[in-house]
Every structure is written in C-alpha cells, then in structure tokens.
N, C-alpha and C positions, 0 to 999 in steps of 0.2 A: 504493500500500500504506500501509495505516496504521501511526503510527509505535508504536503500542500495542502491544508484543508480550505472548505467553502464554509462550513459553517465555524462558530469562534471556540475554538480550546476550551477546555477547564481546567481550572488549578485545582489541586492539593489545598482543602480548608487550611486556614490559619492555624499553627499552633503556636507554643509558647516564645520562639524565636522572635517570630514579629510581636509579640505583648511584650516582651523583656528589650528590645531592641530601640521601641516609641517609647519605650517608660526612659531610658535611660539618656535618649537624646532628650528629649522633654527636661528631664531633670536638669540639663546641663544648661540650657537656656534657662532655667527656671533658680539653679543656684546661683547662675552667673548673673542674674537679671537683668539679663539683654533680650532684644528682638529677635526674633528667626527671618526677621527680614533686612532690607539695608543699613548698612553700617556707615559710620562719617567715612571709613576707609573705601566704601562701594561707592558713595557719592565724588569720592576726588576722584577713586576707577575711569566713573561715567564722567565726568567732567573730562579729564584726562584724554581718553580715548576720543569725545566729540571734537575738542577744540587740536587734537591730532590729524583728525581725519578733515576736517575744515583748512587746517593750514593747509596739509598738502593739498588739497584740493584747487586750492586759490593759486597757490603757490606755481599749479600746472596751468592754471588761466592766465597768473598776470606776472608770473615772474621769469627772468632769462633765458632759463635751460630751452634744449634744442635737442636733435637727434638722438644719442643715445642717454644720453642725461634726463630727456622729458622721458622717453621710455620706462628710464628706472623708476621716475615717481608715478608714472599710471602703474606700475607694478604695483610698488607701495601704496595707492591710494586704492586698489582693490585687496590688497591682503589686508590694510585698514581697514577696509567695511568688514574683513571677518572678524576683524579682532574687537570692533564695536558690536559684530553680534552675539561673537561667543559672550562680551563683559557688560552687556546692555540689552539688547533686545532679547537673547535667550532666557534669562531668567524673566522679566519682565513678560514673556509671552507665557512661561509658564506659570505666574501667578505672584512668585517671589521674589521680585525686586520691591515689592512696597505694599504694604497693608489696604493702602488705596487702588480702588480698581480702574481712577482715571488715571493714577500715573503708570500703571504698567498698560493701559490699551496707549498712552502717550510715547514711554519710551519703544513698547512692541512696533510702534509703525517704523523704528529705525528700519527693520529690513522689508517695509514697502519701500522706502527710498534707497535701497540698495537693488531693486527691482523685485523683490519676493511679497509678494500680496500676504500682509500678514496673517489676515483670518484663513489662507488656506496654507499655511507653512501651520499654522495652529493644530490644525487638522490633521496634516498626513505627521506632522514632528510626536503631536505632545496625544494622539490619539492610535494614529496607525504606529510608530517605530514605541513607545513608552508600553503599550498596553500588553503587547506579545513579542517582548525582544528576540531578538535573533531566533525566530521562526517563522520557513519557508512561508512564502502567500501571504503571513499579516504581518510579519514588517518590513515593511517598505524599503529601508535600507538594507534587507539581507534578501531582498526579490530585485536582483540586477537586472540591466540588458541580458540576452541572451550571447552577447561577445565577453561575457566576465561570469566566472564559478567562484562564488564565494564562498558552497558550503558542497557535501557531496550527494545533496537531492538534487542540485542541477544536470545537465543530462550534458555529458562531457563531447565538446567537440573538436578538432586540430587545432583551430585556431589559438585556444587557451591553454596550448604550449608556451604562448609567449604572452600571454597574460601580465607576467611578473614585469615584460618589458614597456608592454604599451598602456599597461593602466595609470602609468604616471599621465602621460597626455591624458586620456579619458578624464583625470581625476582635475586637470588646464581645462577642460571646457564643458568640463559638464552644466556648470552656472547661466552657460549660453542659452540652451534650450527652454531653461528654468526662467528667466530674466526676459526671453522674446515669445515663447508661447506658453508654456505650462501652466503659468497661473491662469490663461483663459480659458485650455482645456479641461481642468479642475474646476474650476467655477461651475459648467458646466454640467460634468459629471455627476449622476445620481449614486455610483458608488465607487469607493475604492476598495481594492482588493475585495477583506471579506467586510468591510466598516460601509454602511447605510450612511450616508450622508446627511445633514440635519438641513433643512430646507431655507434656502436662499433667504437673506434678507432683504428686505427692500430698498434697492438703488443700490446694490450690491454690483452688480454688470459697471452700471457708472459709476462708483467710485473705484472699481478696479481701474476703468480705462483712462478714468483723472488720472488715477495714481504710476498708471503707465505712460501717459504722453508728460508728465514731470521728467519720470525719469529718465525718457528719450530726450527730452530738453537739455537735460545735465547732464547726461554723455555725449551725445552727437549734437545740436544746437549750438548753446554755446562754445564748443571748444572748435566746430566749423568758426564760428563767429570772431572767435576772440584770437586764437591760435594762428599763426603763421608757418601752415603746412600744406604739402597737396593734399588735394580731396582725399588721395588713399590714405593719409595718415588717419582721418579720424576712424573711421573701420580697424585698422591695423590695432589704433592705441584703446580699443575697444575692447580688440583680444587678448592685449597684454595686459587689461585692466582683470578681463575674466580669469586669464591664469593666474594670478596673483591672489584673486579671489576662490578659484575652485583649489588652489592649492591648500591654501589657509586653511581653509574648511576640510578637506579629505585626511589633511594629516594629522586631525584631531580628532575629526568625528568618526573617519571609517579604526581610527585604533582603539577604540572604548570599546570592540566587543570582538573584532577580527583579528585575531593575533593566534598564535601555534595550539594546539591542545586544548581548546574551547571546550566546557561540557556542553553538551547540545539536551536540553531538556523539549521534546520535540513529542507533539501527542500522539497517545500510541492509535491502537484500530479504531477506540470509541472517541479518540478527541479528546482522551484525557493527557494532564500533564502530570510527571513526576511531583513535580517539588510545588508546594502555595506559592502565590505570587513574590510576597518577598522575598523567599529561597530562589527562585526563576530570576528576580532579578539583580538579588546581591552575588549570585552565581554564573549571571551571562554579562558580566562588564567588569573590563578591566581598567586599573588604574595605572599610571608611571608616573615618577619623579613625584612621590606626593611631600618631601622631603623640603621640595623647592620651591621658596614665596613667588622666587619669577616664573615659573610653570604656570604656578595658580592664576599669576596675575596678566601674562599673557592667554592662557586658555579658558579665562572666566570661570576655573575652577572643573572647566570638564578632563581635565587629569585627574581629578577625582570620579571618574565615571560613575563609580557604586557605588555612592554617596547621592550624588543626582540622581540616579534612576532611583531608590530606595526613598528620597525626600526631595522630590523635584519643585516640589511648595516652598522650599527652604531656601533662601537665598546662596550663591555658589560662593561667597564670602568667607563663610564659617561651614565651608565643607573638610576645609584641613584641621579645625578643630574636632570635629566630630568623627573625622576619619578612623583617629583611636578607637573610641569609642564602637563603633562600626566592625571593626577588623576583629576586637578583640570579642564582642559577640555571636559574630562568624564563625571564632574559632573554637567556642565553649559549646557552641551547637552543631559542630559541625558542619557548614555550609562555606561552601566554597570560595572564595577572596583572592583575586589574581592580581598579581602585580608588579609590573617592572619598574626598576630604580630610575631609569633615565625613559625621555625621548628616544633617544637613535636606536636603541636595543627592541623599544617599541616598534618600532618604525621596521626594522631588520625582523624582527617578528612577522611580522604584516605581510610583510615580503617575500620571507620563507613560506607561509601559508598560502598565498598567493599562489607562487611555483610551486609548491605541491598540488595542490588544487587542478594544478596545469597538465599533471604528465597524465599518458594515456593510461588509462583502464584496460589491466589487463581480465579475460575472461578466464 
C-alpha cells in the first residue's frame, strides 16, 4: 500500500509526554514571568532586519554600484527578504510574534511584499506542512516535483541520479513560480492535497492582484525606471534576486526535517500513525547549531526546528531557552531528538540523503 493517503492520518492519543512537556515549558515562562511572545530583543530583530532590507533596497535604486556590484546587492536584497521572513513574518503568521492579532496579520503581510500572498502561505505552511510533517501526500514540502525523491515512496526515476547535483539550482528558482503564478493558482483551488480549503473571503481575488501588481512595481517598474541598465538587466536582476531568495529559504527550511536516518512515522493500512502528535512531531525535525545566538538570530530560531513544530504559538525568540527543556523531556520519554552541532554538517546531511535517495533501485 502506498504511503500516500486521500483521506487525513490518525495519531497515537496523547499520553503523559505531551502533559509533562506543556506543564514544564508553561512553568518556565510562568517562573520567569515573561511572555511566550515578543521580546525587547525580537522587536530590535524586526527593527533590525526591516531597516536592513530597506537600505539595500534603496541602496540598489539610488546608489552607485553597476554591473557586478549591483548584482551582488539584488542577491543580498532577496536572501534579505528570507531573513525578514524566517525573523518576522514567520512567527507573526503563525500567531507568535504578539498577543495582538492586528500586529501579526501587520507584520505576516511582510511576505505578500516579498510576493507570497500571505493568507495562502498561511494555509499550505502552518496547515498542510505543520499538521502531518514529513508524510507523503499531506505535506506539502515532503510531496516534491516528480524531478526530486525526497523520501522512498517516490517512484524512482534516472534522472535522480543526479538529484544531489541539480537540486541546488531547483532550490535558485523555485520562489519564481511561487512569486508569478502560484499564489493565483491556490486562491483558486478548492483543495490541496488531502486539506479542504476554507472558502474565499471576500475581495480576496482583489486584494491578491493589488498585492501583486505592488510587487511587480518594486521589482521591474521602478528599477526599469530609476536604474541605468539595458532592458535585459531588469529580468536578469530578477533572477539573481530569486536565487538569493530561494537559496535562503531551502537551506533552512528543507534541513529541519530532510537530513540522513529520519524516523518516518508514516500511516500504516488503516491511516493510523505510530507515535501522538507531539511524538510525530518532536520526532520528525531536526535541529543544528542550537549552541549558536547567530544561528538563532539569523534563522529566526528555525535551527531550532522541534521547538517550533512542538510550540509554533510560541515566539522563535525563547526557542533556545526552552530547547533544554524540550530535549531533556525527549529523552526521559523516550522520543526521538535529532540534532547537529553546526550548519554545514547539516547541510552535508541533506546532501548525502539526497544522493542516496538518487541511486537506482535494485530488484
């Protein structure tokens, strides 16, 4: 049977792991009497990373640079919008940047202006990939192209012999597709995967296409307008703005759960899963470098992956405080906790799973 199901999995009821694991993070905001949401240190974050991504912005409309120099800052100003989503709009969409619900629907539209329609990044992020991690057909990030095997329910073809080599580029543009049609095809759509769709709001169509010809304006408009290039340039710095952007985003988000030796908690003939959901989830993500305040603060805290999947309500701030906490209940319960010390070993992970993923199936 394939592991793809139509209709939605069941968990393993809750046992005492997830009551002892919410009593004890509870407690720690509750002795420490602070917020589980923004801190003075997440507000300098978000300060920090807007007026980052503004400068350079500006910087490529009205300041000197030329041929490979402007290049380098549309790089930087699309790895910038990931680094403002992972430490801004990501928590903020999922609920936990602020107690208030006008300032996270305020800071969530950061990635409609990076061209991602945020009520439908809402959807396939914090409902299709949060709800049933890393299983085939409901989440979204472990159901690829059919030019990429991520796990070994995909149906193996020659081409993903070399997987390990051309999924760098794949990982350069995939923001393209996403940023010029997908949010309209989604809008559209009455379901994804096995998730029913909750029905359109109104003037939803229009304020997608407002929030689309903005952001057509501020890539191609003005930098035709202001910029001193030929027409091919604004296209070209287009693409080097995506790579910069889909890079950002892949070498973080695809390593929180795709790395060597994965449990696969995957439902068996009835739909059921092994492990209750927080087993499922503090068991299918992985963390790196959780050691390291500049990880945190570059990654908006998703190097802590099973910290945010387990309390995605919880601001990604005081995910390295809790982490203890987290790890050492994992490990009194027995549930699983993965984790590499660094990035790049991360990263070399990935890679090796990758090329594995790749060689032929022998019969």
């Amino acid at each position: 049977m394939t592991k793809t199901q139509q209709a939605q999995p069941k968990f393993q009821k809750e046992g005492e792991f997830a009551k002892v694991l919410k009593s004890r993070v509870n407690a720690y905001f509750k002795d420490n009497n602070i917020s589980k949401h923004c801190n003075t240190e997440m507000v300098f974050k978000t300060i920090f990373y807007l007026a980052l991504l503004f400068t350079v912005y500006f910087t490529i409309l009205f300041g000197p640079f030329t041929g490979w120099a402007l290049l380098g800052l549309v790089f930087l100003l699309g790895s910038t919008c990931g680094l403002v989503g992972f430490n801004v709009g990501h928590d903020a969409i999922h609920g936990g940047y602020s107690s208030k619900k006008w300032v996270n629907n305020l800071l969530g539209q950061t990635f409609t202006a990076f061209g991602a329609y945020a009520p439908n990044w809402a959807f396939t992020h914090n409902l299709c990939h949060h709800t049933y991690t890393s299983i085939p057909g409901a989440d979204g990030d472990y159901t690829p192209a059919p030019i990429l095997r991520f796990h070994e329910d995909t149906a193996w073809k020659p081409i993903h012999r070399f997987q390990h080599i051309y999924v760098w580029f794949l990982y350069s543009i995939f923001t393209i597709e996403w940023v010029l049609v997908r949010d309209l095809k989604q809008l559209k759509k009455k379901q994804h995967l096995i998730y029913q769709k909750p029905p359109l709001k109104k003037g939803a169509m229009t304020k997608l296409v407002i929030a689309k010809l903005i952001y057509y304006a501020n890539v191609f408009l003005w930098p035709a307008l202001l910029l001193d290039v030929p027409w091919w340039g604004i296209p070209v710095g287009f693409l080097v703005m995506q790579a910069g952007l889909g890079l950002t985003l892949s070498l973080v988000f695809q390593l929180g759960h795709m790395v060597e030796d994965m449990p696969k908690d995957w439902p068996d003939e009835n739909g059921v899963l092994n492990q209750s959901y927080t087993e499922h989830q503090c068991s299918t993500a992985v963390n790196f470098a959780t050691r390291s305040w500049f990880a945190s603060w570059m990654t908006g805290g998703l190097n802590t992956q099973i910290e945010h999947h387990l309390f995605p309500n919880i601001c990604s701030i005081h995910y390295r405080n809790i982490g203890p906490i987290v790890k050492q209940t994992a490990k009194e319960f027995g549930v699983g906790y993965r984790e590499y010390s660094s990035w790049p070993k991360t990263v070399a992970s990935h890679y090796r799973l990758l090329k594995g993923l790749g060689q032929e199936i022998k019969a």
